[in-house]
MOPAC internal coordinates of N, CA, C and O (Angstrom, degrees):
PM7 1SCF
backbone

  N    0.0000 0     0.00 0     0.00 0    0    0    0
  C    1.4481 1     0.00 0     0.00 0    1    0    0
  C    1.5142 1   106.80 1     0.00 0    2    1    0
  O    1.2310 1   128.45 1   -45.62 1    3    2    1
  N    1.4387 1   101.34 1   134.38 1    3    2    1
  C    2.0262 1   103.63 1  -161.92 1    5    3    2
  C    1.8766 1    77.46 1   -70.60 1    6    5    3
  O    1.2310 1   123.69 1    -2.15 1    7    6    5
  N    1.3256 1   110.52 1   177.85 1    7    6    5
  C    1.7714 1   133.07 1   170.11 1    9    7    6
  C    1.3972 1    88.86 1   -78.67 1   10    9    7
  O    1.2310 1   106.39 1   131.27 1   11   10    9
  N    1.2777 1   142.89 1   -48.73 1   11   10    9
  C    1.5243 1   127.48 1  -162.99 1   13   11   10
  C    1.7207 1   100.92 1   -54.74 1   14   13   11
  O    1.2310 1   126.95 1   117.71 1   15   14   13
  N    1.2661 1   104.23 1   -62.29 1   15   14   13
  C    1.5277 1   110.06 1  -163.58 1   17   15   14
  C    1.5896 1   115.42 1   -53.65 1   18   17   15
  O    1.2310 1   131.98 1   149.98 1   19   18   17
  N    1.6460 1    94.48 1   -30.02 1   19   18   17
  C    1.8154 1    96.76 1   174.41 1   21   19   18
  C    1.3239 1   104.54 1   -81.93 1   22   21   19
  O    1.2310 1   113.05 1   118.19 1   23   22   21
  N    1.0119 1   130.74 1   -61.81 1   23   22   21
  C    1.5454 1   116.38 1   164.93 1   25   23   22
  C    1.5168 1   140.52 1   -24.61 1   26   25   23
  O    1.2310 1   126.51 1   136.45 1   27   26   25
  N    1.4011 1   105.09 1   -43.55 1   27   26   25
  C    1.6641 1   100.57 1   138.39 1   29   27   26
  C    0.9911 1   127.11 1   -96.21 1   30   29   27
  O    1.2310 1   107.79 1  -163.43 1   31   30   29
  N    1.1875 1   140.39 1    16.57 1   31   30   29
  C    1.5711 1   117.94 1   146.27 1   33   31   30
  C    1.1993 1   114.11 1   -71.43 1   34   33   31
  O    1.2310 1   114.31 1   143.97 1   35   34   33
  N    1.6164 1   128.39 1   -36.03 1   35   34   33
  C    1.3160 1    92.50 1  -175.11 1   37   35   34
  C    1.0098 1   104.88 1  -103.72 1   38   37   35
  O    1.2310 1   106.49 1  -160.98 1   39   38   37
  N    1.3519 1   142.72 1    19.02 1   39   38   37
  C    1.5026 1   142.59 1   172.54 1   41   39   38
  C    1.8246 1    88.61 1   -65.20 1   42   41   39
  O    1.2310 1   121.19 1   125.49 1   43   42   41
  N    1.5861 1   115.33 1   -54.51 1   43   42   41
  C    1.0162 1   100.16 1  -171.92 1   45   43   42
  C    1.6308 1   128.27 1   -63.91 1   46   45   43
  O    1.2310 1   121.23 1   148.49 1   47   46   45
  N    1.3990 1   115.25 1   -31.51 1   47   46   45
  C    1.4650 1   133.67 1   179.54 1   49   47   46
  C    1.8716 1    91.42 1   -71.74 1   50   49   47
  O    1.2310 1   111.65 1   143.41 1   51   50   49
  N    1.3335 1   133.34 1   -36.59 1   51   50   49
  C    1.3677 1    90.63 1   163.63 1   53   51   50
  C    1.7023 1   137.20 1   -90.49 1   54   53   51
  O    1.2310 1   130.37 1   177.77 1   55   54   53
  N    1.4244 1    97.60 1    -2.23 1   55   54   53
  C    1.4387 1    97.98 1   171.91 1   57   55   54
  C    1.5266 1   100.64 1   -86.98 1   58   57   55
  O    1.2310 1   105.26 1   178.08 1   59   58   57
  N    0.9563 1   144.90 1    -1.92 1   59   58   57
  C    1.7869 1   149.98 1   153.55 1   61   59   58
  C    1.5931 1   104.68 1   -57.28 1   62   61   59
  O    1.2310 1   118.16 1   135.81 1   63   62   61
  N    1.4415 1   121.10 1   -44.19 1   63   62   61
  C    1.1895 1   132.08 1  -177.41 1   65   63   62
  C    1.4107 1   122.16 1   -66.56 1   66   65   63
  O    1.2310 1   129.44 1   132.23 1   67   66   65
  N    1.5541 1    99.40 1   -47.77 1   67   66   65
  C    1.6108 1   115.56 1   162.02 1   69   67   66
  C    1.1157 1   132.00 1   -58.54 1   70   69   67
  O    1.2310 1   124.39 1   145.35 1   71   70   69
  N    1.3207 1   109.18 1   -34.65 1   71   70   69
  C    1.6383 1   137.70 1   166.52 1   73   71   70
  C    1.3667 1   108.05 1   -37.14 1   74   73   71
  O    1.2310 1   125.09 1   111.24 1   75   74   73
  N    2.0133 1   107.83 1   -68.76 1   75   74   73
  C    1.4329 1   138.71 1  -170.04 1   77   75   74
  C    1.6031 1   104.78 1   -60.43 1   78   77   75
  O    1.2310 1   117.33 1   125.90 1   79   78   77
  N    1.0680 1   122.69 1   -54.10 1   79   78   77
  C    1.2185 1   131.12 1  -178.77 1   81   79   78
  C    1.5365 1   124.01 1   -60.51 1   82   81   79
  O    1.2310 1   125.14 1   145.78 1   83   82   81
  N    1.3834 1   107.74 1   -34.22 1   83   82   81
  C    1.5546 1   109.05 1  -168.32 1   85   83   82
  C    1.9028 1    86.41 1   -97.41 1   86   85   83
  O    1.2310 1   113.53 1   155.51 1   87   86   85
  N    1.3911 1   129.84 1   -24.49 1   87   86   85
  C    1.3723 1   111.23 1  -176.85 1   89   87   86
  C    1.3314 1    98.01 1   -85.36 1   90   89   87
  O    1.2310 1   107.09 1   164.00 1   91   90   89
  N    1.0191 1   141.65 1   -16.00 1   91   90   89
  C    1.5723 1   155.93 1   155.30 1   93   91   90
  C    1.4513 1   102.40 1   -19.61 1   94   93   91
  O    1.2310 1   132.45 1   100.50 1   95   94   93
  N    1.6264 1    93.56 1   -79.50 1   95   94   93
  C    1.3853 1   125.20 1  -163.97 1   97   95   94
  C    1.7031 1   119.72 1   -57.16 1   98   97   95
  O    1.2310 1   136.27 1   132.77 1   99   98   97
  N    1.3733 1    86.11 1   -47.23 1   99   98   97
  C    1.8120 1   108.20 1   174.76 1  101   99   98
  C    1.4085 1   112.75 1   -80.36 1  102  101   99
  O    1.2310 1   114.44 1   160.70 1  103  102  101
  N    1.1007 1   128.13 1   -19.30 1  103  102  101
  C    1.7162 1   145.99 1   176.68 1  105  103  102
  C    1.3976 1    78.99 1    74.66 1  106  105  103
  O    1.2310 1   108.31 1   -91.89 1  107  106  105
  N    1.5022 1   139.45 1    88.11 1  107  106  105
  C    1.3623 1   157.43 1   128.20 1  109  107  106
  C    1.0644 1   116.27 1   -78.03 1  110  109  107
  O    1.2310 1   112.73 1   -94.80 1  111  110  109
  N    1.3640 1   131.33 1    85.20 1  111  110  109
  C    1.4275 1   116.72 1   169.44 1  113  111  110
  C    1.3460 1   115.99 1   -70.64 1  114  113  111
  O    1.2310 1   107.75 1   144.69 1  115  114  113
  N    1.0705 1   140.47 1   -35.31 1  115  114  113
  C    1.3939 1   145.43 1   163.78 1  117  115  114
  C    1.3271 1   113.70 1   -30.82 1  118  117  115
  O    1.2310 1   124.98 1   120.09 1  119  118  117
  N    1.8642 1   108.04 1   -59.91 1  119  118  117
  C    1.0521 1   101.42 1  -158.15 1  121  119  118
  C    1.7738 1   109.72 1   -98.91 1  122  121  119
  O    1.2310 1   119.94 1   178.29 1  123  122  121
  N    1.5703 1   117.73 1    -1.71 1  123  122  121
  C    1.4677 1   136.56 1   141.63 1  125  123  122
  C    1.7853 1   110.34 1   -26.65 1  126  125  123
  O    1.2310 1   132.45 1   113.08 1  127  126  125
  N    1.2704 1    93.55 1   -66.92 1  127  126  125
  C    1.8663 1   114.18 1  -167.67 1  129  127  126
  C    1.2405 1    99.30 1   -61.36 1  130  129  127
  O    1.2310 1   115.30 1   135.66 1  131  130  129
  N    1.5461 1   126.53 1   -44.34 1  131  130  129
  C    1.2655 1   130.18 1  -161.32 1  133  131  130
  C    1.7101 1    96.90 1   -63.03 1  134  133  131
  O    1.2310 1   118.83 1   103.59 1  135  134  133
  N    1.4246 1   119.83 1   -76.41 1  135  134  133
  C    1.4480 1   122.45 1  -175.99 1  137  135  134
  C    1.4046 1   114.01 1   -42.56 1  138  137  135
  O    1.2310 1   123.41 1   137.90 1  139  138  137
  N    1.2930 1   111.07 1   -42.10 1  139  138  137
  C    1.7019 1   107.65 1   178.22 1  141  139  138
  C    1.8637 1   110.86 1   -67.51 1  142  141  139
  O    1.2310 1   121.30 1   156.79 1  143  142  141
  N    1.2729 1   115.12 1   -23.21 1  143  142  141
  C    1.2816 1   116.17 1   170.80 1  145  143  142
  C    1.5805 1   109.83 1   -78.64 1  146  145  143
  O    1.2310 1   119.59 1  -177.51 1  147  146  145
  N    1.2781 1   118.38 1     2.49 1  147  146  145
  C    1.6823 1   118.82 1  -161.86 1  149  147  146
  C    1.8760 1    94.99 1  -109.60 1  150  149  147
  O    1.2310 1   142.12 1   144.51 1  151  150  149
  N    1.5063 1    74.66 1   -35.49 1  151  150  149
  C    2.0116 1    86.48 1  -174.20 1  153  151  150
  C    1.5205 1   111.73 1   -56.02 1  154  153  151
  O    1.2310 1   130.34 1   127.01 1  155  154  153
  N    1.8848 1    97.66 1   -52.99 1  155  154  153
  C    1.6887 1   118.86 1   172.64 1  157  155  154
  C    1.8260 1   112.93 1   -46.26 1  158  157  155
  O    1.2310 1   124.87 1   135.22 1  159  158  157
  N    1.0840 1   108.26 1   -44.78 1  159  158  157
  C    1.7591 1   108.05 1  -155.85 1  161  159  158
  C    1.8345 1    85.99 1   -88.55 1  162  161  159
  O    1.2310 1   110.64 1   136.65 1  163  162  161
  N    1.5595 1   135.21 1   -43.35 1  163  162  161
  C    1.1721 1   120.06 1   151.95 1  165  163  162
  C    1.2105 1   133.38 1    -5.44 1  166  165  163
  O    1.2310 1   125.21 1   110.64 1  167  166  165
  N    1.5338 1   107.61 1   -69.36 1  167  166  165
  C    1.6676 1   126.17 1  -149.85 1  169  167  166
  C    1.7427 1    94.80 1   -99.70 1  170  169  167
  O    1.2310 1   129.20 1   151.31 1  171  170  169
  N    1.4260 1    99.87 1   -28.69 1  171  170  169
  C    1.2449 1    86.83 1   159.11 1  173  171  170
  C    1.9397 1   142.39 1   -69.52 1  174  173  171
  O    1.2310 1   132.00 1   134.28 1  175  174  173
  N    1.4947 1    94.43 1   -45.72 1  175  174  173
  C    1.6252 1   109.79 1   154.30 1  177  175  174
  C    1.6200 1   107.31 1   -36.02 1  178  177  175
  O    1.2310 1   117.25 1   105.61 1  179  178  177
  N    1.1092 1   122.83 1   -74.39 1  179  178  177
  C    1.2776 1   132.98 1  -168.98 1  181  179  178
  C    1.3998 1   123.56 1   -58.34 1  182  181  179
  O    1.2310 1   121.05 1   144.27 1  183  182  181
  N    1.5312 1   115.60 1   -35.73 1  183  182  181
  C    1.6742 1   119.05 1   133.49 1  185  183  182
  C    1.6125 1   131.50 1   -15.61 1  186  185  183
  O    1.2310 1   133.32 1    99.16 1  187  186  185
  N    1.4831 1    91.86 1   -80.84 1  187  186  185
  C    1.3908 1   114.75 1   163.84 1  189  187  186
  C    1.7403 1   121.56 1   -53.14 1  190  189  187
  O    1.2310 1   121.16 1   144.69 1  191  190  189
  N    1.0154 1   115.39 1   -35.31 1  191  190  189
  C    1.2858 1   111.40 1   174.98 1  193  191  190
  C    1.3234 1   114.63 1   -85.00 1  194  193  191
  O    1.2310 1   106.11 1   170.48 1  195  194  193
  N    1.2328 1   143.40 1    -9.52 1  195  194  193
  C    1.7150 1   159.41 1  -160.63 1  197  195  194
  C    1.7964 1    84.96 1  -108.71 1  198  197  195
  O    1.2310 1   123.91 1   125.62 1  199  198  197
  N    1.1194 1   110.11 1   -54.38 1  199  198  197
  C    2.0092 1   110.06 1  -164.89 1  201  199  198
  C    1.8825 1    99.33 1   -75.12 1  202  201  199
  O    1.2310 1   120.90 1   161.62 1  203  202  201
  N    1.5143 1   115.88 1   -18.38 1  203  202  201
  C    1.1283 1   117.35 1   174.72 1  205  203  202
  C    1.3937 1   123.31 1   -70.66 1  206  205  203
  O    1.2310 1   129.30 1   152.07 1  207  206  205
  N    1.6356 1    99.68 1   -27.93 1  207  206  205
  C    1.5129 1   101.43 1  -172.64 1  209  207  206
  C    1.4044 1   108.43 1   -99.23 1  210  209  207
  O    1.2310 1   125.64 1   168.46 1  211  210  209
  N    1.4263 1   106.76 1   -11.54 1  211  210  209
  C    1.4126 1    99.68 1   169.53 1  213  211  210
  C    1.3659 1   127.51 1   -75.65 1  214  213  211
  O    1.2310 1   133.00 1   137.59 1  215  214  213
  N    0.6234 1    92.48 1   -42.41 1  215  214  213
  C    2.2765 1   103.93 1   178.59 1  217  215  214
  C    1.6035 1    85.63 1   -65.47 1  218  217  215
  O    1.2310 1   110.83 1   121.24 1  219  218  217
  N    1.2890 1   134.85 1   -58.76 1  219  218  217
  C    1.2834 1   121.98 1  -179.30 1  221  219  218
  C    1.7901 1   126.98 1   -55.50 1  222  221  219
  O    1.2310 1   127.93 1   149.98 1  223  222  221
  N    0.9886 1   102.34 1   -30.02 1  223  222  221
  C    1.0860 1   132.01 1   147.30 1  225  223  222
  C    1.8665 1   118.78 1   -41.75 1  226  225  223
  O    1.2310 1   122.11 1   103.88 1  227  226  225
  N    1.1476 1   113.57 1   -76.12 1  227  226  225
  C    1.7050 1   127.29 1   165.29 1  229  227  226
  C    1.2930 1   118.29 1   -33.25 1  230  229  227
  O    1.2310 1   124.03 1   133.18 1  231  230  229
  N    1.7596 1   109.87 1   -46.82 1  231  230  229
  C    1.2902 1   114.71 1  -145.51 1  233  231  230
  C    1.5410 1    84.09 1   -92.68 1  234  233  231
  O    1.2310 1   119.51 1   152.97 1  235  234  233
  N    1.4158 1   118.54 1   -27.03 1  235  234  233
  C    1.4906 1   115.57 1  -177.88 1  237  235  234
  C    1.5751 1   114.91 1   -66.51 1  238  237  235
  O    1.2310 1   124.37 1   156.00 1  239  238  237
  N    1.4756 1   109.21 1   -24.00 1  239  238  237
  C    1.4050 1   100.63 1   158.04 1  241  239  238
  C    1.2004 1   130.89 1  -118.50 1  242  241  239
  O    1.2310 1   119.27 1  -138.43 1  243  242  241
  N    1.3540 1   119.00 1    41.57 1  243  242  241
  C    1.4572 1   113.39 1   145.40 1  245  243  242
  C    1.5846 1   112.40 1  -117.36 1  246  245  243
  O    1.2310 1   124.03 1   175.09 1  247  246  245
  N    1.3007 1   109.87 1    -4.91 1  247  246  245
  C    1.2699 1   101.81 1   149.65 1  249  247  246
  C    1.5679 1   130.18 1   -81.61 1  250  249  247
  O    1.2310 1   120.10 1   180.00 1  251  250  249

């Protein structure tokens, strides 16, 4: 995973956090759901980018 792409992931997973906290705070449920949906598509990216380097990874050694 290049540093750019991790760098926004969690840039985004902490503005998901900020999100959670201030609809928290304000009793936003809207805007609660929103950050926890920011946190999800994050951790998901970062999934995907870890399973990317692995197969890339593989192919580097059987070649």
């Amino acid at each position: 995973m290049g540093a750019d792409d991790k760098f926004e992931n969690k840039t985004q997973d902490l503005a998901g956090r900020g999100k959670e906290a201030a609809g928290a705070a304000m009793g936003d449920d809207d805007l609660k759901a929103e950050g926890k949906a920011d946190q999800g598509k994050a951790k998901a990216k970062d999934k995907l980018e870890h399973a990317k380097d692995k197969v890339a990874g593989k192919i580097d050694d059987v070649l």
